[in-house]
N, C-alpha and C positions, 0 to 999 in steps of 0.2 A: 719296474724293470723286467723285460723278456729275456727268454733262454738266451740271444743274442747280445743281449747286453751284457747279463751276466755273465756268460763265459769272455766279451770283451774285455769287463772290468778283473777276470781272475788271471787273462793271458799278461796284461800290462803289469799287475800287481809281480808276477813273475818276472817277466823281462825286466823294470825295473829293479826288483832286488837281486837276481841271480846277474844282474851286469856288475855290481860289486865284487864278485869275488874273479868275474872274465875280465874285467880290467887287471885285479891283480897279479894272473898268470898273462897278461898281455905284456905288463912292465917287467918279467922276468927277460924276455927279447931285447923290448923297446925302453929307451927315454920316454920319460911322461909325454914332455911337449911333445917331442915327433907324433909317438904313438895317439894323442888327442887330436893330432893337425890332421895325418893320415885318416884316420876314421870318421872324422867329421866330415873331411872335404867328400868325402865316399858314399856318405849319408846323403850331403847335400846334392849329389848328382843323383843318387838315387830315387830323392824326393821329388828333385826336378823332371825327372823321363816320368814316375807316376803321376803325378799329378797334368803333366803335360797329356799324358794319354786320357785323362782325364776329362781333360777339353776347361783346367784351371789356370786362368790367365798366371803366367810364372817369369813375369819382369814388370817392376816397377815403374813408374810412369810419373816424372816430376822432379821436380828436388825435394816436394814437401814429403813423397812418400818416400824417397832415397833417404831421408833427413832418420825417418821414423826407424828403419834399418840398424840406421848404421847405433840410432840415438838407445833402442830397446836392443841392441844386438848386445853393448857393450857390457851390462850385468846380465841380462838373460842368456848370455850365450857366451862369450869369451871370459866373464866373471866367473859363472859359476863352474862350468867347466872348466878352465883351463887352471881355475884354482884347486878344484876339486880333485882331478888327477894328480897334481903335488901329492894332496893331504893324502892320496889312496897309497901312494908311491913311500910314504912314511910310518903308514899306519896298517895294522890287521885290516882287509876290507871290509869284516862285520862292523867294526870300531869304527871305520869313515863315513858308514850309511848311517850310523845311530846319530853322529855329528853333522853330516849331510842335511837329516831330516829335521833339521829342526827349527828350519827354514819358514814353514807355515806360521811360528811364533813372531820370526824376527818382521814378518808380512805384516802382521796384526800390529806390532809396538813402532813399527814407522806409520801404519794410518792413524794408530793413538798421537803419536808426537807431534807428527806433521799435517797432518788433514781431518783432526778435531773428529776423531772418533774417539768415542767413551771408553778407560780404563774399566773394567767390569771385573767381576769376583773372580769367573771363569779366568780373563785374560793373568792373573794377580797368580790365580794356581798354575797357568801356564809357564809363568816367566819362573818362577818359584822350583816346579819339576825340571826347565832344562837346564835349572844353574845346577841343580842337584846332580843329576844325568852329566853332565860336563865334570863338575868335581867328583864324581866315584872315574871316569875315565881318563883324568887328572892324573889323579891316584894311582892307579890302575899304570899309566903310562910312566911315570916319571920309579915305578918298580920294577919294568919289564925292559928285560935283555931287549928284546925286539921291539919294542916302540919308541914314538919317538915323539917329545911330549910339541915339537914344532908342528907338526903332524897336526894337533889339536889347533891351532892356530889357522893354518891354512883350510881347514873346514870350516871353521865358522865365517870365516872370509869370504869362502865359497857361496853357503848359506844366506848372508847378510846380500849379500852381489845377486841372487837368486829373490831374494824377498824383494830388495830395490827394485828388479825387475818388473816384478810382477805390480807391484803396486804403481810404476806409472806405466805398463801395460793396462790397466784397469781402467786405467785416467787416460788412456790418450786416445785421441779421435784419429781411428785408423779410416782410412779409405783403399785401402788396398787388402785383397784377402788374407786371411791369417795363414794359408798353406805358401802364396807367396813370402809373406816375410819371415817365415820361419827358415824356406829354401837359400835365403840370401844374407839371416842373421849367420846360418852357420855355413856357406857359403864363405863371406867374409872373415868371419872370426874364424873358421880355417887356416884362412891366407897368412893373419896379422900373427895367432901361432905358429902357424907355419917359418914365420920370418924370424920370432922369439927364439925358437927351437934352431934354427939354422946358425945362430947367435951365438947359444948358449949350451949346447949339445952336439955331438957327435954324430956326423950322420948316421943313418940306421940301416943295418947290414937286414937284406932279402933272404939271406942263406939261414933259415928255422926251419922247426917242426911241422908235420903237419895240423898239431895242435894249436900253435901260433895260427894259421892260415884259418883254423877253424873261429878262434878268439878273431881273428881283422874281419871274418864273414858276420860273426854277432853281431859284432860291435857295429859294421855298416847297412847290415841288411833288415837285422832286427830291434838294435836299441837306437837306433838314426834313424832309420826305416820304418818299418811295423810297430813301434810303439807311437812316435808321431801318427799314424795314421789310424790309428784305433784311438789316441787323447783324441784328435780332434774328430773323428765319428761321436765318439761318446760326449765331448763337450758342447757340442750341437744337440743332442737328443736328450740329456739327462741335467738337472739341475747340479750347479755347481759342488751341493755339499754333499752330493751322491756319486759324483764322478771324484770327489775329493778324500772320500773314503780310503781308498785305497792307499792312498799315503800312509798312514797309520801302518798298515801292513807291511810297506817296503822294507822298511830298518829290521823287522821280524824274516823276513824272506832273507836279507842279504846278511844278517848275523848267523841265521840257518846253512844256508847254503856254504856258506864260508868255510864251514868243517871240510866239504871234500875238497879243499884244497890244505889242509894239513893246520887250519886255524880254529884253534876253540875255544869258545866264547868260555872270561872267566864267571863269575859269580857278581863282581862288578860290573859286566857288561847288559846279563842278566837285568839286572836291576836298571839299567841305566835304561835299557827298550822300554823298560816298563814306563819307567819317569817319561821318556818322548812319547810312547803312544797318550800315555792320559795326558801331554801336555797338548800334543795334535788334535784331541778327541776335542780337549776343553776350546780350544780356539774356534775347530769347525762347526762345535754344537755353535746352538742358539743364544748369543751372548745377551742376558737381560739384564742386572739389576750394576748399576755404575758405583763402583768404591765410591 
């Protein structure tokens, strides 16, 4: 890995976990749904004028590759997010990323069930850490004035919706490039919260802070924006379990970060990073020997 890689992989490791605690001052303004619909569609134009300048073809061509859109948009994209903003809107945001993160697990126990890959020691201490990790935040929730043990529910939803993803992302025969589908997963899953939220929430009042206006420029330019565009530099150049590293980190960045907004982390939550990162470590390492 070169100086440019590395500072890639420290910029993303950041913007992903410090977007945990700007979401949370985003929902002090906004509804979840709204506030997800708005910033996504915002991303997805953003990604669109980039990449267009780019000279990356940025519209689909087919119904096979429309099919793959709309088919991977629905857990990798309106799944994970659109659930995930719930659980952040019920929960401390360091407490959403630890529950967030723990999604590399739930990745690994649907190839084990579904597509006859090997239970191994490793995967056994995996699933073993995040029950652990979930029951101290359990705990944890179902004692605290401010939480809210639903809260817990809706993340792991998130999570499971983010795992499905990826694993028939891995399995599917794309033919259209991955900066296209990614402009058009959240493009559309945009819209379709977009419609949720018009549903089910009140519209959303323009008249905030200028701190608000700072949180919708994050949220659009650099966690829709700038962080997609340095995953997939880095996903091209660096081996999977190198550019995967950084996950480990995010849950530790976003329970960190979470203090300057007035949240601090208990002594169970503590422990609960611990349990996700050795249970993320153990999945990404090298799985050998089969229970």
């Amino acid at each position: 890995m070169n100086a440019r890689q590395l500072l890639g992989l420290v910029l993303l490791t950041l913007m992903w976990g410090l977007n945990w605690p700007v979401m949370k001052l985003g929902l002090r303004d906004w509804s979840p749904l709204w506030f997800r619909a708005i910033t996504m569609a915002g991303g997805a134009l953003a990604l669109l004028i980039y990449y267009r300048r780019q000279g990356i073809p940025v519209l689909p061509r087919g119904k096979a590759q429309w099919r793959s859109v709309v088919v991977l948009g629905l857990p990798n994209v309106m799944g994970w997010h659109g659930l995930s903003i719930i659980g952040v809107s019920l929960l401390p945001a360091g407490r959403a990323a630890i529950l967030g993160f723990t999604m590399p697990v739930f990745t690994v126990l649907l190839a084990v069930l579904f597509y006859g890959e090997r239970f191994t020691r490793r995967l056994a201490l995996a699933v073993a850490a995040v029950l652990v990790a979930i029951a101290l935040l359990l705990w944890n929730e179902l004692n605290a004035l401010a939480g809210n043990p639903a809260g817990i529910v809706w993340m792991q939803a998130a999570a499971f919706c983010w795992a499905l993803g990826t694993v028939w992302m891995q399995r599917a025969k794309l033919t259209l490039a991955p900066e296209t589908l990614v402009i058009w997963m959240l493009g559309l899953s945009s819209i379709a919260i977009g419609v949720l939220a018009a549903s089910t929430e009140p519209a959303p009042s323009w008249d905030f802070s200028p701190a608000m206006w700072g949180v919708l420029l994050w949220s659009v330019l650099l966690n829709y924006g700038a962080a997609q565009v340095i995953w997939f530099a880095m996903a091209r150049a660096l081996p999977a379990s190198t550019s995967a590293m950084s996950v480990t980190a995010v849950p530790i960045v976003g329970i960190l970060s979470s203090i300057f907004i007035g949240e601090w982390p208990s002594w169970q939550d503590a422990l609960a990073v611990v349990c996700v990162v050795v249970a993320i470590s153990a999945v990404l390492l090298r799985r050998d020997h089969a229970l």
